[in-house]
N, C-alpha and C positions, 0 to 999 in steps of 0.2 A: 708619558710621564712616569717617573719609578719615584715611589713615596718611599722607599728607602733613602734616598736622596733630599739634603735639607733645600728648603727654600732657597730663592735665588731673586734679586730686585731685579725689574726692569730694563734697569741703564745695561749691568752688567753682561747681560745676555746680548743687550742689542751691540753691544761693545764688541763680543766676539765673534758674533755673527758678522759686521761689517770688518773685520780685520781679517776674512780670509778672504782668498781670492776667487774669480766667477767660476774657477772651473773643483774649485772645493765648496763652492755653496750650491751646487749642483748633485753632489754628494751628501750632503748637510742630515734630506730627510729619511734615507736610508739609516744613516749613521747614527741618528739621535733613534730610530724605529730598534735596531739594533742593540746599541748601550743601553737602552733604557728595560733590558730583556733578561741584562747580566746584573747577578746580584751584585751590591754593594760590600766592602769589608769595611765596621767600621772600628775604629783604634782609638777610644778616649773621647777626645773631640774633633778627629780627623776622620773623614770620611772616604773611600778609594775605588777606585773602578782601571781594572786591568783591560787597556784597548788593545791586549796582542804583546807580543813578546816585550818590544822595547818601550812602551807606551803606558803610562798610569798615570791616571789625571786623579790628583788629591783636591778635594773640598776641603778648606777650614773654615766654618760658619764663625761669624761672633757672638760674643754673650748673647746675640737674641737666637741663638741657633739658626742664624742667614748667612748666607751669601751675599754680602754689602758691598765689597769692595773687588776688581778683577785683582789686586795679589791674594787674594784666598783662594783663587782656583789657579793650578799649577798642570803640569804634565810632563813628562820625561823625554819626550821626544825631541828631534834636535827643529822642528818646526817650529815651536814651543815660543809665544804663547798664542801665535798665528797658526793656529793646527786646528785642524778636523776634529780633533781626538775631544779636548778642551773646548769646543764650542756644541758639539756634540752630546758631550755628558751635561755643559752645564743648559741645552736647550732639552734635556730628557728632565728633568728638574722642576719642581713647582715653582709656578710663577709668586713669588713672596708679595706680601700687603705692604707696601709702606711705611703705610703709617703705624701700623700694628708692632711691623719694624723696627720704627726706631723710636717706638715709644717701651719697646722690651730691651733695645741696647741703650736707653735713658734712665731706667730701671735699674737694669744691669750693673750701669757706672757709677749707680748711685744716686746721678744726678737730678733726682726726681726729688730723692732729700733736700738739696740742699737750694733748689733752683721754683722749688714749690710754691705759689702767692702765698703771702702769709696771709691768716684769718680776717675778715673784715666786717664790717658791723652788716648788718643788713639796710639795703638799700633797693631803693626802685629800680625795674631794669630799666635802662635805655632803648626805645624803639626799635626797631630792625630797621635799617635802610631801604628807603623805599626803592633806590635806584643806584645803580652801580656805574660808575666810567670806568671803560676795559682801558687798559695802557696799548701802547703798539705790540709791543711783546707778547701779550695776550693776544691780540687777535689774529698777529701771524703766527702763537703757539696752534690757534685751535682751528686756523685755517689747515696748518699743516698735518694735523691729527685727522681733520674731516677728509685730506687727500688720500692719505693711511686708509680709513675705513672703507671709501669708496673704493680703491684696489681692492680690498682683499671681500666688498661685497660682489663685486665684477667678476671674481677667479671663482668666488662659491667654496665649500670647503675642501673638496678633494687639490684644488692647486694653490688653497693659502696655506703653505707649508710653511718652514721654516725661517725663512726668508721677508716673505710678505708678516708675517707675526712681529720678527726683529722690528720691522721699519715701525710696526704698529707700536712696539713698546718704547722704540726711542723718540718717539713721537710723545706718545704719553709722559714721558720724563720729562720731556721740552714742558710738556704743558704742567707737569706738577711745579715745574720750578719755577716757573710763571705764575703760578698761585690758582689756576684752574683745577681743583682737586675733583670736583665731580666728574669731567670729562676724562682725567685721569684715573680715577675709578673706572667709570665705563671701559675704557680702553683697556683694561686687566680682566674684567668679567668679558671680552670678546676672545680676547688669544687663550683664557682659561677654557671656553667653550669650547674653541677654535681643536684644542687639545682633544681635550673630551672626546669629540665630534668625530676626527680622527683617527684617535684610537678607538671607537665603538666602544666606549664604557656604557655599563648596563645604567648607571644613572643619569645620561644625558638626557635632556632632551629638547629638541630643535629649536621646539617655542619656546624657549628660554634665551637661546644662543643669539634667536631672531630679536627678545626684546630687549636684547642688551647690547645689539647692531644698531636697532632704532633708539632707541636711549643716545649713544653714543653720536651715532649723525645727528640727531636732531639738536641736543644741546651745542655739540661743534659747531652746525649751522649757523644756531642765533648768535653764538658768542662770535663769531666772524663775519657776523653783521653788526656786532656791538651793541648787541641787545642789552639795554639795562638792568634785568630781572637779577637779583643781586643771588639768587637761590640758583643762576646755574651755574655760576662760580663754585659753590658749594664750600664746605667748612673743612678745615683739618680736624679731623676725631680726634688726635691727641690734644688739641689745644683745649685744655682744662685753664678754667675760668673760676674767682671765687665767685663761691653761692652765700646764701647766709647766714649768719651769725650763729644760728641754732636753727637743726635741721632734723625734724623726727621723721624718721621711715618706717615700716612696719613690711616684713616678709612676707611675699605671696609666694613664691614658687622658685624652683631652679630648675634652668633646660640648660641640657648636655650642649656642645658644640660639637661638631664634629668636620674641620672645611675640607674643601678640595685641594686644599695647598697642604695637606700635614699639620696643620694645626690640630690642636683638641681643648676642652676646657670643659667649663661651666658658668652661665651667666644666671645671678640670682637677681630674679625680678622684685623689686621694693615698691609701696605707694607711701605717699605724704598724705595727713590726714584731710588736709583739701581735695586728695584724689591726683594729684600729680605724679607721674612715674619715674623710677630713676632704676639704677642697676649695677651691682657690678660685677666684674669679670673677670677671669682667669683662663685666658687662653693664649697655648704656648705651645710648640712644635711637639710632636708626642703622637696625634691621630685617634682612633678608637682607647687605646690602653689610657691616656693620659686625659681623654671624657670621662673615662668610670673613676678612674682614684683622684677626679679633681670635685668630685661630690662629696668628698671629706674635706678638701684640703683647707687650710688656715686663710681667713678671710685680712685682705693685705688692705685695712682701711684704718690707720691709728693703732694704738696699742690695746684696740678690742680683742679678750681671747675666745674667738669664737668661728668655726669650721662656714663652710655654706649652709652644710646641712641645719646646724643652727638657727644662723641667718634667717634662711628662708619661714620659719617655723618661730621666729622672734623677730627684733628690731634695735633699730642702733638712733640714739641720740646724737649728734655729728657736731664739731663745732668746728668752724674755719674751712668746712666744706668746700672744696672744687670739685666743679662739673665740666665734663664736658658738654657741646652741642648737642650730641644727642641720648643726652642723659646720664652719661658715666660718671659714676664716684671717685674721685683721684685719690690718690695716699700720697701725702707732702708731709713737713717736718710740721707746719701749721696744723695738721688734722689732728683731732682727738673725738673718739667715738667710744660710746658706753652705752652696753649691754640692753635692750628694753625686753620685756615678758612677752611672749610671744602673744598676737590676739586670733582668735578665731574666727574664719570668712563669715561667721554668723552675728558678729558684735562690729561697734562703731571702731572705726571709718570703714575695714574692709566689705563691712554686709551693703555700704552702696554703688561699689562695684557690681552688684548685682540686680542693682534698683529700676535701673533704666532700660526701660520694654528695646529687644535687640536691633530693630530692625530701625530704631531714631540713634541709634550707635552705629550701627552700618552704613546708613545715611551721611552720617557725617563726613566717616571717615571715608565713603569711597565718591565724596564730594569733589576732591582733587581730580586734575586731568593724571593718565595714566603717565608712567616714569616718575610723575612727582609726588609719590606717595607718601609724604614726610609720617604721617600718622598709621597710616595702617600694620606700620609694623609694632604697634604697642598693644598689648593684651587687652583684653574685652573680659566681660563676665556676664555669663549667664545662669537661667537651671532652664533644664532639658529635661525634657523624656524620651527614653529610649525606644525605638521602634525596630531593631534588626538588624540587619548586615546588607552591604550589600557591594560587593568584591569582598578588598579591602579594607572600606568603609564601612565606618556606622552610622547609620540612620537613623536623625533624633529630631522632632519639633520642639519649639519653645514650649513650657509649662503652661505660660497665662495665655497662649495663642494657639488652641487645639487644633483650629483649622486652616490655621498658619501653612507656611511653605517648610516642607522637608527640609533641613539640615545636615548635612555631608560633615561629617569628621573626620578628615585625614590627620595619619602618622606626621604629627612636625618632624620627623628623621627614622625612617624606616632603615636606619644600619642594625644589624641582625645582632648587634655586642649590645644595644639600648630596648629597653622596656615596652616605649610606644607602641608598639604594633600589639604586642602578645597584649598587653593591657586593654588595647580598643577592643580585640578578638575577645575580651573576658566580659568587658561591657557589654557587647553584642548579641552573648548570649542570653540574656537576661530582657526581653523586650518588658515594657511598660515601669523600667527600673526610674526614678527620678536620681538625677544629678547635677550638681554645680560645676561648673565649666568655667577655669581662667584658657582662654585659645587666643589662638593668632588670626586675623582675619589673613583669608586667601582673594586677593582683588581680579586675581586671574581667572578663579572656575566660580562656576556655578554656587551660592548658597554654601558654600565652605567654610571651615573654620579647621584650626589644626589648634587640638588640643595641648597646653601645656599640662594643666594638674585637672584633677577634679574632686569634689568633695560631697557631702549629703548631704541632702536640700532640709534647710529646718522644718519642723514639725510634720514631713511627711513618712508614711511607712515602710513604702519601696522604694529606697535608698539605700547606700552604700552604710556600713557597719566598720568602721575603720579604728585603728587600734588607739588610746585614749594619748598615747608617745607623737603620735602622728599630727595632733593635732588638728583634726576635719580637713587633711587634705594630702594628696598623693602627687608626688609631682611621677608623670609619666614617665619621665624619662627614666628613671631612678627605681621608686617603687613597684613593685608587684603587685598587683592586687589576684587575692588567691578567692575560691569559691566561699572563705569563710567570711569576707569583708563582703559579700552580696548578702541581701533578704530571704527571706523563704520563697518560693514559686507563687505560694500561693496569697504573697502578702501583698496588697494596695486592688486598686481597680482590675477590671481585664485588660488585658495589653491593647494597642490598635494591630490589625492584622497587617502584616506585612506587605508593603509595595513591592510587585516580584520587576518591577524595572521602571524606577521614580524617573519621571520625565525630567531631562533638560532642555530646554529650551536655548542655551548656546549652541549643545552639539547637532540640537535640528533644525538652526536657523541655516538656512544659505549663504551664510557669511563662510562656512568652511571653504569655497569656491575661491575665494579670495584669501583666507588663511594657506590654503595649500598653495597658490599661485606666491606669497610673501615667503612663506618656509621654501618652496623650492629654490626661489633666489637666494637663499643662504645655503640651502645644501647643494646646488648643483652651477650656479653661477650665470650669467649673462646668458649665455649660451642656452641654456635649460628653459631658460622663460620665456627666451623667441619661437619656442619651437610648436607652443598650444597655441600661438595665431596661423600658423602655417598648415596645423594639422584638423583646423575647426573645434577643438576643445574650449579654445573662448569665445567661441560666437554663441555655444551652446551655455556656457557658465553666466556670460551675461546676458542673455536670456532668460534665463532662472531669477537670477540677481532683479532685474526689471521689472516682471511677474511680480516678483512682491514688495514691490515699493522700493527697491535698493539699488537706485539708478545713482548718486553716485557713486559709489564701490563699484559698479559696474564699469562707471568712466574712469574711475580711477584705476581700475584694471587694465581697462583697454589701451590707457594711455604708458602704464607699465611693460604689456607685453612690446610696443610703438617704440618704445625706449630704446629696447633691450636687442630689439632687429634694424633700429636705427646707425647704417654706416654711410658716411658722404665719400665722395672721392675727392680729389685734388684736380686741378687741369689738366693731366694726362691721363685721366678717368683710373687709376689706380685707389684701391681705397685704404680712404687715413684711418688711421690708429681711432680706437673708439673710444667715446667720449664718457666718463667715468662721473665726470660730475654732471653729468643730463641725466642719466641714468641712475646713478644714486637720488639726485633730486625723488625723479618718479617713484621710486621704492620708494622713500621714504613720505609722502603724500601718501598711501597705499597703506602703509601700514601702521603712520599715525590716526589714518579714519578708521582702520580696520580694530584698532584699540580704542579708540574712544567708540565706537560702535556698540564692541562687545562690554565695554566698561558699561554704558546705559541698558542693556540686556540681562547682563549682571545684579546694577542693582535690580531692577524689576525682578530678579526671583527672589529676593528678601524680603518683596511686598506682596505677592503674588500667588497664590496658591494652585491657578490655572494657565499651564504654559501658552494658551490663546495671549491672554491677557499682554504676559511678558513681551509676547512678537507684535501685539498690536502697539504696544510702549516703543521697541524700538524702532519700528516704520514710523511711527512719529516723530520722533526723533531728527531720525535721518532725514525725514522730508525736511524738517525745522531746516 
């Protein structure tokens, strides 16, 4: 992928990929490894890449700065627009969002002015549907998506190249215009990985790639069984809906964005005085440079004059409010929004953000089965005490729980242009410091949190000293915090002595056995996973597995590797073609118990302070 190069939809790509012919799509992943090597020239709003003498294939994105439509991508070749050259450059290309898409070419045309719900009183919502009837269309969209996933889980990453990705995105297209948005998500975070993974970028990484394989199969699954569950249909983001009549918010914090498609922005997190979250957003093609200068930029909500930075550190009165699903503020001709005085995390509503002991907020939120975390990606609040470093990481316990479980602080975006990192490195030097924490919970590791801001805990000593402009709070991304904004050494309690290697209880469970047997089937394909029953690597792995109570992960393994060396013949004893959807089945049994396993392990170290405990939790469990 060359981020000089603007985003590109789905359809399009899969468009040029299937316009050439077998013995150019053979050539394909060369050629994108190649172009995507050579810089870009770019000229206004046109963007160019020279394939060789008689060859240059021009991008012209639209007002969203995408690639939307195949006449935007051109090439000079007399091939042209069935050419290598042209499907080449635009599969070296970020895979574009959607929705994101065409709610910035909506923007763009204005049409957001004028096509905006107008204001409404305030009214009750209507229920959620408890149940959903799929149409036919739907269920042969997301049959034919789950055939997609199953190849390109079968090939593993070295042979889902170019080709197998195509089939995967135009599949996903099928399913977005069928109304299947969430499965069409998933199918973007796979070919994204898919990339990644390939290209050996320093921020990949596997268990990621894998839960967005199983995400994908699994929802495809139910929806071509015609499962009612109306949440795996999923929502269009852009479909803003009116809210109510008069909507006061109040500014907690802004975090940078920074995606793997070239996008960049900033989302300022808001609360309603009931404690309800909302947000809005500014992200637009640009990357790292367009993260940093959009923590000024002018807030596009009504004829409010007021920057993020504002925002975040104030609040906005709203009337004729639209939202989106999952919480976005819209700007229509109906909005009008006026100014409120900024409140501090220490005064009503925000100080009850930080009322609720962390681990009955943990609880809640990591209630859901894994993939459907509709809530854990919404900020939490706590105060902390700081105990040390340890990598990366800060190691901090809750305040009113001293003998509480270790708390892990990771960077929410460790890009070396943003704050986080150097910030947590400033906290960490400072053991026994107290601080307030707005983080993001992490449902994946161990007792984590990723901090977005943090401020100083009322009435205590060792605390943060923060400048009076600031407001009681630093959002990470953003601010610095210098050694003048810390306590003296010698002010508050003695520190607790530092853990020289805080136990987890994930990474010592024997569940890795079966983690690494699930990731190898992503990174290495069919073929890779039959090869530890052949060689006794799984007699010994479930063995282990058995031993401690973890008999079925065991079977589920066993029946995995069974899958994957599973070939029949035909009546002349020749053997048939392998069977993609048995074998997808089996992974995906395998790595949905292998996530809700570790999801019950997980919560147990937010309640737990002794890693026995936590592994005697999940043997439980799993016997259940």
């Amino acid at each position: 992928m060359n981020e000089q190069l603007p985003p590109v939809t789905p359809d399009v790509v899969a468009a040029a990929v299937e316009n050439l012919t077998s013995r150019l799509r053979k050539k394909l992943d060369a050629a994108i490894e190649q172009y995507a090597a050579v810089g870009a020239t770019v000229d206004g709003d046109t963007v160019s890449v020279s394939c060789g003498e008689d060859a240059v294939v021009t991008l012209t994105p639209g007002p969203s700065g995408t690639v939307t439509t195949a006449d935007q991508a051109h090439c000079t070749c007399l091939l042209a627009p069935r050419c290598l050259h042209r499907a080449a450059v635009l599969g070296a290309c970020p895979v574009a969002d959607t929705e994101v898409t065409a709610a910035a070419e909506a923007t763009a045309a204005g049409s957001a002015a004028t096509s905006a719900p107008e204001p409404v009183a305030a009214a009750p919502e209507s229920p959620a549907p408890v149940t959903a009837t799929l149409t036919a269309a739907q269920i042969t969209a997301a049959s034919a998506l789950w055939s997609a996933a199953a190849a390109v889980l079968a090939a593993g990453v070295p042979a889902a190249g170019a080709v197998p990705q195509a089939e995967l995105l135009r599949a996903a297209h099928t399913a977005r215009l069928a109304g299947l948005h969430r499965a069409e998500a998933a199918a973007v975070r796979v070919v994204r990985g898919l990339r990644s993974a390939r290209a050996r970028h320093d921020g990949h990484r596997l268990a990621d790639l894998a839960a967005a394989l199983r995400e994908l199969l699994l929802t495809t699954r139910l929806l071509a069984a015609a499962h009612p569950d109306p949440d795996l249909i999923g929502t269009s983001r852009r479909g803003y809906r009116p809210g109510e009549g008069g909507l006061r918010v109040h500014g907690v914090c802004r975090e940078p964005v920074i995606s793997a498609t070239g996008y960049g922005g900033v989302v300022t997190h808001l609360v309603t005085d009931d404690g309800r979250w909302f947000s809005v957003a500014d992200v637009k093609p640009g990357g790292p440079a367009r993260a940093r200068g959009a923590a000024t930029a002018p807030v596009s909500l009504g004829p409010a004059a007021l920057d993020h930075a504002q925002l975040a550190r104030g609040g906005l009165l709203i009337t004729g409010a639209t939202v989106s699903p999952d919480g976005r503020l819209g700007s229509g001709k109906g909005v009008r929004a006026t100014p409120l005085t900024g409140v501090p995390w220490s005064s009503e509503p925000l100080s009850a953000l930080f009322a609720r002991p962390l681990a009955e907020t943990v609880a809640e939120r990591l209630a859901t089965d894994p993939g459907r975390d509709g809530r854990t990606g919404e900020p939490i609040g706590c105060d902390l005490v700081v105990v040390g470093a340890f990598g990366d990481r800060l190691l901090a316990r809750e305040l009113s729980a001293a003998t509480g479980p270790l708390i892990h602080l990771a960077a929410a975006n460790a890009h070396p242009d943003l704050a986080h990192t150097a910030n947590l490195r400033r906290l960490a030097s400072r053991p026994g410091l107290r601080i307030r924490v707005i983080g993001r919970l992490d449902p994946d590791r161990a007792a984590t949190l990723h901090p977005l801001a943090v401020g100083p805990v009322p009435g205590a000593e060792a605390t943060l000293r923060l400048p009076p402009e600031w407001l009681d709070r630093a959002d990470l991304g953003y601010d610095r915090i210098q050694g003048a904004h810390l306590p003296p050494p010698d002010a508050g309690p003695p520190a607790e002595a530092p853990t020289p290697s805080p136990p987890d209880p994930l990474a010592d469970s024997p569940l890795w056995r079966v983690r690494r047997l699930v990731e190898l089937a992503v990174a290495g394909g069919r073929r890779a996973v039959a090869e530890p029953a052949r060689s006794g690597d799984l007699g010994r792995d479930t063995a282990s597995l058995r031993r401690t109570g973890l008999r079925t992960a065991a079977d589920l393994a066993t029946a995995l590797t069974a899958a994957a060396d599973r070939r029949t013949r035909d009546v002349f004893g020749r053997l048939d073609e392998a069977d993609p959807d048995h074998y997808a089945s089996a992974w995906l049994a395998a790595a949905v118990h292998l996530a809700s396993t570790e999801r019950v392990l997980i919560q147990a170290t937010w309640h737990a302070a002794r890693p026995e405990a936590s592994e005697a939790s999940v043997i439980s469990a799993t016997r259940a």
